[in-house]
C-alpha positions as CSV (number, residue, x, y, z in Angstrom):
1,X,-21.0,-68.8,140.7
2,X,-20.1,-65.6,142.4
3,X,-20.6,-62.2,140.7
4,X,-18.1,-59.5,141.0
5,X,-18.6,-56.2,140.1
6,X,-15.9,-53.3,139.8
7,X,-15.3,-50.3,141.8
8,X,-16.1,-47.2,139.3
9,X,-13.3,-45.4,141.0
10,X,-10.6,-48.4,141.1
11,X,-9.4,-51.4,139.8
12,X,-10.8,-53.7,142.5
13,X,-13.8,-55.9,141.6
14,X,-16.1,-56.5,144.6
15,X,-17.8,-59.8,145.3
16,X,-21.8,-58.8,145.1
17,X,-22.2,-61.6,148.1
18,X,-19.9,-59.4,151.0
19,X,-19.7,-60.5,154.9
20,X,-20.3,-58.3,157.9
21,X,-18.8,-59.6,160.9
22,X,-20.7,-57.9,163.5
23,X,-22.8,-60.7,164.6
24,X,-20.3,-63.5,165.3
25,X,-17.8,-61.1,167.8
26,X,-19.1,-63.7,170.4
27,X,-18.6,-67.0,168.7
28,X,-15.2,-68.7,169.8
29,X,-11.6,-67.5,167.4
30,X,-11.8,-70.9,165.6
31,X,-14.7,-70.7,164.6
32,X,-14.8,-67.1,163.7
33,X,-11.3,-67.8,161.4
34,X,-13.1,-71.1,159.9
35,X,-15.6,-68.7,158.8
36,X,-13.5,-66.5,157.3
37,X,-11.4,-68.6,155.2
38,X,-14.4,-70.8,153.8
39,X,-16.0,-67.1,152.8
40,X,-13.1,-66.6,151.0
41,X,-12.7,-70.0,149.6
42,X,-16.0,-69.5,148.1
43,X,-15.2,-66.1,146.5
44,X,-16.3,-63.8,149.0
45,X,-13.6,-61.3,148.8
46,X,-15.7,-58.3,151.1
47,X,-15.6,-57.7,154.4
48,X,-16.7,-55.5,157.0
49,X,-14.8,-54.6,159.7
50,X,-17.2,-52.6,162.4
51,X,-17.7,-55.7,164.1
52,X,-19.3,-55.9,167.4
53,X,-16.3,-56.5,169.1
54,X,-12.7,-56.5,169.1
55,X,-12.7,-60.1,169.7
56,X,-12.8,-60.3,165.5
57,X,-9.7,-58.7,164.5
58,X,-7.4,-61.4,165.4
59,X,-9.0,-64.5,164.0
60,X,-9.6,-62.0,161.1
61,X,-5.7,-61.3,161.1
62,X,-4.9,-65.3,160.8
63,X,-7.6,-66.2,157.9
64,X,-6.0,-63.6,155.9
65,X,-2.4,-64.2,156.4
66,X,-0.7,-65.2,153.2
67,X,-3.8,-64.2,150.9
68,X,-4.1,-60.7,152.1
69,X,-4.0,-59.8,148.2
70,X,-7.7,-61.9,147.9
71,X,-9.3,-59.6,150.1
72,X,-10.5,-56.5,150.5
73,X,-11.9,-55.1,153.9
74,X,-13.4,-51.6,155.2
75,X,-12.7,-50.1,158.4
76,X,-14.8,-47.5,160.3
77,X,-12.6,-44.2,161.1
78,X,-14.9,-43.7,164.6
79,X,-15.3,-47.0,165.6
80,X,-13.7,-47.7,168.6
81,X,-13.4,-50.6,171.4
82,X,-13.1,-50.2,175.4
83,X,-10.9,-52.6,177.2
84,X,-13.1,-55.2,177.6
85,X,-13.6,-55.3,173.7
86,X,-16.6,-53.4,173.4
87,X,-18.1,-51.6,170.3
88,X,-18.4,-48.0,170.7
89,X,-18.0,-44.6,168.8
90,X,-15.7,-41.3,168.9
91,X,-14.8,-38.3,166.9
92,X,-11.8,-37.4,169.6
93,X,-9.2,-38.1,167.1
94,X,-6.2,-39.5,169.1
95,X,-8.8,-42.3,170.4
96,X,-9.1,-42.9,166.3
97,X,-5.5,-42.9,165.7
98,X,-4.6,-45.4,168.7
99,X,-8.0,-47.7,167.2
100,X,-6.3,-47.5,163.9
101,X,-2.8,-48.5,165.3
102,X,-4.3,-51.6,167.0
103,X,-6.7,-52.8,164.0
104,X,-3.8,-52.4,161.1
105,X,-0.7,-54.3,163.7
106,X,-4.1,-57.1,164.8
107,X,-4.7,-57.5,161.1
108,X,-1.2,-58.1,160.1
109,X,-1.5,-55.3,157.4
110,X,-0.1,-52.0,155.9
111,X,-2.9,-51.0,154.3
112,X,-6.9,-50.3,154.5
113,X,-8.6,-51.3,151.2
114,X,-12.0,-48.6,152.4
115,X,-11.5,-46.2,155.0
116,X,-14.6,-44.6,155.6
117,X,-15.8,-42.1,158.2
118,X,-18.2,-43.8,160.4
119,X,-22.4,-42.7,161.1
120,X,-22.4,-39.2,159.9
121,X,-25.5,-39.2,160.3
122,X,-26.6,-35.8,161.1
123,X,-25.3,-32.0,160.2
124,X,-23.4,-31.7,163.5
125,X,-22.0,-35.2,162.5
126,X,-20.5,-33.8,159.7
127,X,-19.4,-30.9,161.4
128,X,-17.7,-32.3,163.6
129,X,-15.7,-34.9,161.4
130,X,-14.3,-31.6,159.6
131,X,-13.7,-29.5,163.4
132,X,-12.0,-32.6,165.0
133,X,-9.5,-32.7,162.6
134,X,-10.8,-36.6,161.6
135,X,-11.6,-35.4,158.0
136,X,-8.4,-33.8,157.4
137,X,-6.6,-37.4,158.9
138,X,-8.1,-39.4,156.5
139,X,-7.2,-37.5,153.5
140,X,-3.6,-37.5,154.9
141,X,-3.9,-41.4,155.4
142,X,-5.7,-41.5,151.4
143,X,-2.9,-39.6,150.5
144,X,-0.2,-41.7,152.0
145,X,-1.8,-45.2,150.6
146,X,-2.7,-46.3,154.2
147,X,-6.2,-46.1,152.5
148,X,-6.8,-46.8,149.3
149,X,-10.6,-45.6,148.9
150,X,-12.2,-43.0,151.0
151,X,-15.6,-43.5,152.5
152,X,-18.1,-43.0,154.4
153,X,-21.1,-44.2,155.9
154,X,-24.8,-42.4,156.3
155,X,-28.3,-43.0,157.1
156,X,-29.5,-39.7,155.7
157,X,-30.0,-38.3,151.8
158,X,-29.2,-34.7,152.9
159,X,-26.4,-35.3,154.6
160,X,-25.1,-38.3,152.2
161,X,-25.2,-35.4,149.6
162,X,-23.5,-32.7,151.8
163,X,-19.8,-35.8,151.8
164,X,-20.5,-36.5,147.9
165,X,-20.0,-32.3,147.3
166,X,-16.6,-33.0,148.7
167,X,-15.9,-34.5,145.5
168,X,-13.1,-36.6,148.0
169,X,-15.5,-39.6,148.8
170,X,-15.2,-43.5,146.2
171,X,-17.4,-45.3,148.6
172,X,-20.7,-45.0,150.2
173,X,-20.7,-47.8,152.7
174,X,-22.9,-49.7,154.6
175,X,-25.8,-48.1,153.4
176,X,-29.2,-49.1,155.3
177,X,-31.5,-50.6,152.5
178,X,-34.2,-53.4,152.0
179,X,-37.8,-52.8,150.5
180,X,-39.2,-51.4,153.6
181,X,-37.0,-49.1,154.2
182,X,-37.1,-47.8,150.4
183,X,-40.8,-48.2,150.3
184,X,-41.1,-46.0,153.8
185,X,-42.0,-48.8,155.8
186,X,-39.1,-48.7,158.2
187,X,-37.6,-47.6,161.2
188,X,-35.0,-45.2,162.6
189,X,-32.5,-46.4,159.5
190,X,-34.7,-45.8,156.8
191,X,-34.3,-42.1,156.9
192,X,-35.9,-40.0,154.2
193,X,-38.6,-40.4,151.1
194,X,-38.7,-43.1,148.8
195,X,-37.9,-40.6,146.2
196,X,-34.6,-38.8,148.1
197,X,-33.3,-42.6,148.9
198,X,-33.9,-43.7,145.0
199,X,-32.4,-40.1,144.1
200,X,-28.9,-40.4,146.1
201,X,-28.7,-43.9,144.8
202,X,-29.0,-42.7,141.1
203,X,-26.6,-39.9,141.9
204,X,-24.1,-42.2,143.2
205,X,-24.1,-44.2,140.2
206,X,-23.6,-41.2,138.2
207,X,-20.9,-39.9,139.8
208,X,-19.2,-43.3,140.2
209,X,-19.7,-43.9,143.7
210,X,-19.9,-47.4,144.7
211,X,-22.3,-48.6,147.8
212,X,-21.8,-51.5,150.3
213,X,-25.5,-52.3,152.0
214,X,-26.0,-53.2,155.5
215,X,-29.2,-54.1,156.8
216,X,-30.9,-56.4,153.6
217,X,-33.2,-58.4,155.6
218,X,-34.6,-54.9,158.2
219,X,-32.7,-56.8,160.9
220,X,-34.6,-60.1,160.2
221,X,-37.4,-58.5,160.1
222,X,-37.8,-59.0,156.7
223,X,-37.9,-62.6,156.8
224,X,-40.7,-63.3,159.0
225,X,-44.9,-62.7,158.4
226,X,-44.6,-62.0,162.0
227,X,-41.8,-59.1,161.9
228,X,-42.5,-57.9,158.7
229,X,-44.2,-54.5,157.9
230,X,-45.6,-56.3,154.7
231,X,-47.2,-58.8,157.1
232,X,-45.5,-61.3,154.3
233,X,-42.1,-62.9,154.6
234,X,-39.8,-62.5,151.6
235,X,-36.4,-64.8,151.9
236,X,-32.6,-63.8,152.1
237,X,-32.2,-64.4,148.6
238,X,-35.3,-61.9,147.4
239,X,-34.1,-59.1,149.9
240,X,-30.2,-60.0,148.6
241,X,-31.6,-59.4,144.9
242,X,-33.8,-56.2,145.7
243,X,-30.6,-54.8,147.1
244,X,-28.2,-55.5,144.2
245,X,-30.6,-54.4,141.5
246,X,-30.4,-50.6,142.8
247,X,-28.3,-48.4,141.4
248,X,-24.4,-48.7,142.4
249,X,-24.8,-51.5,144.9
250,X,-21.6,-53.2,144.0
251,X,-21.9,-55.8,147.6
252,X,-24.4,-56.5,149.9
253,X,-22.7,-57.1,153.4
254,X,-25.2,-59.2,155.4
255,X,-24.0,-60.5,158.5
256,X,-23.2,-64.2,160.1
257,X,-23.3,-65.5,163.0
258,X,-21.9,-69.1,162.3
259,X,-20.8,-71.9,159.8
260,X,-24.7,-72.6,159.5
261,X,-25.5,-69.1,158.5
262,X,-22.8,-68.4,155.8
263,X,-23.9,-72.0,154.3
264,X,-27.1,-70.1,154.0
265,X,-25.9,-67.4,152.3
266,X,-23.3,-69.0,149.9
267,X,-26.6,-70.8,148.1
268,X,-27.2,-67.1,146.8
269,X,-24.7,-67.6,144.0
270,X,-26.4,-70.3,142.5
271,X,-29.7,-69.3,142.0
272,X,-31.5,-67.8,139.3
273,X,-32.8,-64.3,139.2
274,X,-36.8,-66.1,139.2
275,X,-36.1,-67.6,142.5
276,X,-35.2,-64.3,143.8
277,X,-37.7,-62.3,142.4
278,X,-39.1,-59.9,144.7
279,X,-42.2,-58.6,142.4
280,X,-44.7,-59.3,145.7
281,X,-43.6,-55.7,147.1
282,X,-45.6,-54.0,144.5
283,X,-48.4,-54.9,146.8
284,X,-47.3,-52.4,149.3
285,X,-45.7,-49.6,146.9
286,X,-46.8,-46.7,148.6
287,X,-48.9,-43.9,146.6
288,X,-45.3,-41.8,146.2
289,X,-43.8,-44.7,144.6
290,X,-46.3,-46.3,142.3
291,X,-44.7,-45.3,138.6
292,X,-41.6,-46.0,139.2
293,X,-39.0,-48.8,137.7
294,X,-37.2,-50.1,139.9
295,X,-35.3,-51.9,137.7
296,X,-36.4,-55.1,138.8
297,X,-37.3,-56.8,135.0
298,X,-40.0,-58.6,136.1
299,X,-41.9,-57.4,132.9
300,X,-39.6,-59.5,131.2
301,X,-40.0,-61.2,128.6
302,X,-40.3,-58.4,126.2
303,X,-41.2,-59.6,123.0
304,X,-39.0,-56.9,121.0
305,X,-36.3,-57.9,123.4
306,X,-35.8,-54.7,125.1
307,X,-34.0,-54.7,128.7
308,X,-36.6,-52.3,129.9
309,X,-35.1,-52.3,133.5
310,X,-31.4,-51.1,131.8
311,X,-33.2,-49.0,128.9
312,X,-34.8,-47.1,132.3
313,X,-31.9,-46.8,134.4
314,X,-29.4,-45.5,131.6
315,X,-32.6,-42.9,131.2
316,X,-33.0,-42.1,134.8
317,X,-29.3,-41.8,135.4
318,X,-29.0,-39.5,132.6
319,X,-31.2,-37.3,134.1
320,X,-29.4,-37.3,137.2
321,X,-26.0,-36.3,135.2
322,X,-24.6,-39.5,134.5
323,X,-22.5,-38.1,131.3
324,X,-21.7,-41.9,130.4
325,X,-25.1,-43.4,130.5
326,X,-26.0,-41.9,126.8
327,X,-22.8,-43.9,125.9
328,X,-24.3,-46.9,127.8
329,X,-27.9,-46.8,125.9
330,X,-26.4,-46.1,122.5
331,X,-24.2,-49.4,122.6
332,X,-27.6,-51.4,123.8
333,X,-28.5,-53.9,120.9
334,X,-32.3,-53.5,121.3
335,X,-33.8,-49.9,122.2
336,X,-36.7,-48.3,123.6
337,X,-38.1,-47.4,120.1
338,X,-37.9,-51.1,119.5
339,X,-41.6,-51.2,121.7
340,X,-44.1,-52.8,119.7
341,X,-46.7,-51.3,122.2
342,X,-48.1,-54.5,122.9
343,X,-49.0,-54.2,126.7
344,X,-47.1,-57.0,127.8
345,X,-45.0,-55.1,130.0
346,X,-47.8,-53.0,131.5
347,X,-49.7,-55.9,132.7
348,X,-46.4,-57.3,134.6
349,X,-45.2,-54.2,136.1
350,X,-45.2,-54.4,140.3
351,X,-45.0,-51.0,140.3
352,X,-47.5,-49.3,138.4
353,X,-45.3,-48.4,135.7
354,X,-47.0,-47.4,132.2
355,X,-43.9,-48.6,130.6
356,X,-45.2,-48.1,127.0
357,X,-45.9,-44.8,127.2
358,X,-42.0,-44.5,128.5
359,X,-40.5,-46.5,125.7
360,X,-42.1,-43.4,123.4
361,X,-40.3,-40.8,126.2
362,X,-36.9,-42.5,126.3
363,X,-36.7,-42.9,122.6
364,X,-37.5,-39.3,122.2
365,X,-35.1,-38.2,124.5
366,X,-32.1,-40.1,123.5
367,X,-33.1,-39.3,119.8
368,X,-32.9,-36.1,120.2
């Protein structure tokens, strides 16, 4: 059955299983509008927009006619297409404008569910969204209800947290992550430390700021002994988990190619968080991130029937200024001074975590 989860910032609830259509741009309209409507006949209600090509937008357009109201899309405010339909970027604002005109009259639709401003990437990226004039158009569009959630998308902590100051910003979107990236194993899109990554995401959920992910699988990598820079394969449905057990991830947007490939990814639903567990990273935790939860329960059971991975994150996003997360851990049936010290959660941790000893420091600290 599909999980949704709800925007912090909105109403909308977010199927956890999204689509990214930047894969399929050469696959023929029929095909590409089959895909879409059994996506959505399945519950996927989550798209992404930055496809490949502008060949998309049209099929797009037809699967949603007459149940635009079950879906929710974002669109990139930089992406842009050449006359032959090919993907490119732009900050030169009219370009953006004329994209815009195009995608919403293709689409058949008034409205953007997440507008978000596209690869700000680096300080002059950012810079120049605010000189062009681009930043400035999108509030005005937010303001009007053309958008209904403002965005944007980032491959760096520092300047992630330079658009979350803005206070203007619901969405982070199309964030890069997947174990190798976190665990600083990746490439070019894995940009920063395993701690700055695991602290924008806790910030993110503190301030309410949902996240889309792009990338799960490192590009395929992932998936193959070969490709993989664990020299072990993990499947879709590990990565898919890893990603939806960080903090804010409210839809993993992996992309398709075909029929074939979404019946892949619609057997996600079904299975059971042991299928999908992912503990086999802790072999290749790097020194900087041995000791920390990751959330991922796989010292579960615990005997006293604590939910050590939520008792931790409530903790951790605390500290990061999450005012409602003391809320959250005082409504919790079982709690960390529940630990009967027994070990058991020790021996199981992937990750190095003493989580005994933690138990002790998280009941202090919300005793206090």
């Amino acid at each position: 059955m599909m999980e949704y989860r709800r925007l912090p910032r909105g109403e909308e609830r977010l199927s956890t299983l999204g689509l990214g259509l930047g894969g399929i741009q050469k696959s023929k309209p029929e095909e590409i509008e089959a895909v879409i409507r059994e996506a959505i006949a399945a519950g996927i209600n989550f798209f992404d927009l930055c496809a490949g090509g502008a060949s998309v937008y049209a099929p797009f357009g037809r699967a949603i006619a007459g149940q635009r109201d079950k879906v929710h899309f974002q669109l990139h405010l930089g992406a842009v297409y050449n006359k032959a339909g090919e993907y490119g970027w732009s900050r030169d604002l009219n370009r953006i404008k004329e994209t815009l005109r195009w995608e919403l009259e293709t689409l058949g639709t008034d409205h953007i569910d997440f507008g978000f401003l596209h690869c700000v990437d680096e300080e002059s990226d950012w810079e120049e969204v605010q000189s062009s004039g681009l930043l400035d158009y999108a509030k005005a569009l937010t303001e009007a209800g053309v958008i209904r959630h403002l965005g944007f998308s980032s491959h760096t902590p520092a300047v992630a947290n330079r658009l979350l100051d803005t206070g203007l910003m619901d969405m982070m979107m199309m964030y890069s992550l997947n174990p190798a990236y976190d665990l600083e194993r990746g490439d070019e899109l894995g940009i920063g430390s395993t701690a700055e990554r695991a602290a924008l995401l806790r910030r993110c959920e503190a301030e309410g700021i949902g996240i889309s992910v792009m990338k799960p699988f490192h590009s395929g990598q992932l998936l193959s002994e070969k490709t993989s820079p664990f020299r072990q394969a993990l499947t879709k449905n590990q990565c898919l988990q890893y990603a939806l057990d960080r903090p804010a991830v409210l839809s993993v947007v992996p992309g398709v190619r075909s029929l074939e490939d979404l019946h892949e990814l619609l057997q996600f639903p079904g299975t059971t968080r042991e299928e999908n567990d992912y503990s086999v990273i802790g072999q290749f935790t790097p020194a900087a991130a041995v000791g920390n939860c990751v959330y991922c329960n796989h010292c579960q059971p615990c005997p006293a029937g604590i939910d050590i991975g939520l008792v931790n994150k409530y903790y951790d996003l605390s500290l990061a200024g999450d005012d409602m997360a003391h809320d959250h851990y005082s409504k919790l049936a079982v709690k960390a001074d529940a630990c009967l010290q027994c070990g058991h959660c020790d021996r199981r941790c992937p990750f190095g975590v003493q989580q005994q000893g933690r138990m002790e420091q998280i009941a202090a600290y919300f005793n206090a």
